[in-house]
Phi, psi and omega in degrees: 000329221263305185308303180296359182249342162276344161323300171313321174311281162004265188327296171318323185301268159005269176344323200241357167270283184341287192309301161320321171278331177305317178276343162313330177118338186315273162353053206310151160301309204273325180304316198281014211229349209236356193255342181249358143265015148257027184229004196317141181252173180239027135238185208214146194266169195282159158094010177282347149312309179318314199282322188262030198233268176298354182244181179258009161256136146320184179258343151260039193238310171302356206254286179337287188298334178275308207311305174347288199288331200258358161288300170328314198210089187291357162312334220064339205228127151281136182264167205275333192296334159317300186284320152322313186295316177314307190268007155301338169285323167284342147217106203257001184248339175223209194223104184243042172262357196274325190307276212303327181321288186310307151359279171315289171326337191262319161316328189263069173315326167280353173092358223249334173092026188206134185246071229263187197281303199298347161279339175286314183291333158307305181288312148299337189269000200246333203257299180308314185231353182274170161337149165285330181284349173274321185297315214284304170319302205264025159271300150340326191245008166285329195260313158284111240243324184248030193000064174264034189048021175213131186261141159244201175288318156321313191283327166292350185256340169277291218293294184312332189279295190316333183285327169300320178290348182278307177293344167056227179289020193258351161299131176219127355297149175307132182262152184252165199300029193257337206317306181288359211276300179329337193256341157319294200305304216303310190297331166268032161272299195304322201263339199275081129031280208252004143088050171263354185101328166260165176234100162317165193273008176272305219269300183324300189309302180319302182273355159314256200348333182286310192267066194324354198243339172273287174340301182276312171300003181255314189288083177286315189302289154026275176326301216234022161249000000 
């Protein structure tokens, strides 16, 4: 058990750099024509119309991106301790396990503690290729950690504490523990509008689009996929 899950690891790694050229462009026809015969898998998921329906992928870029994930990790599905490992490798300097949870969690749209490809993919096609309003939403619903349709201050003070601590020494200037609560306070004077203690996803939205400098502290993932 311990050897397929760290395989799965690997793999995924390998797997979400390949993929990042893929939609980047990177990625050559001969590269991707000679890594899928050697990963060929002998199903295909169901619903791949669907999936190309709803995603921002062609239908061989969904063929590509599943033969991957289910060549990498054949259960189908990442489990979180998984997905934690993954993104520790990309901040080997700091603790991106507080990070990756919420992450995980925004990904796992079922709730199930499991991440199955049509929600991973989903979820790339909305952070990679969606709309602003689509990226801005589903930034909206990272932050929201109890998914009541309200970021309140607390839950904006995990996730901002969590990015730091994910950047590790790599914040500049070294920040002391008041930064994130501060920086917390500054993004709610702009969004809560009407000043109830919480931020609806209109007040988010509304005020990103206002601000270019709240625009770039929000779209975090962006940065670290």
């Amino acid at each position: 058990m311990a050897g397929c899950t760290c395989r799965c690891r690997q793999g995924l790694l390998k797997f979400i750099q390949s993929m990042r050229r893929l939609v980047s462009g990177t990625l050559t026809n001969d590269k991707v024509d000679d890594e899928l015969e050697m990963t060929m898998v002998c199903h295909r998921p169901e619903g791949l119309e669907q999936l190309e329906a709803q995603t921002n992928f062609s239908k061989q870029e969904l063929q590509i991106l599943y033969r991957g994930f289910k060549s990498e990790c054949p259960s189908g599905v990442v489990d979180e301790d998984t997905f934690k490992h993954i993104y520790a490798q990309f901040f080997p300097h700091g603790d991106a396990s507080n990070y990756a949870h919420y992450l995980f969690n925004a990904f796992d749209t079922r709730s199930n503690g499991a991440i199955k490809f049509e929600e991973f993919v989903m979820g790339l096609s909305t952070l990679l290729r969606g709309t602003l309003r689509q990226k801005l939403e589903w930034t909206f619903n990272l932050y929201d950690i109890n998914r009541d349709g309200y970021i309140n201050r607390e839950e904006m003070t995990e996730i901002v504490r969590a990015i730091y601590d994910m950047m590790g020494k790599y914040t500049y200037p070294a920040i002391s523990g008041d930064v994130p609560k501060e920086h917390v306070d500054a993004f709610f004077l702009k969004m809560d509008k009407n000043k109830d203690g919480v931020v609806t996803m209109e007040e988010f939205i509304v005020a990103c689009q206002e601000d270019e400098t709240m625009m770039r502290s929000m779209q975090l993932f962006e940065n670290v996929m």
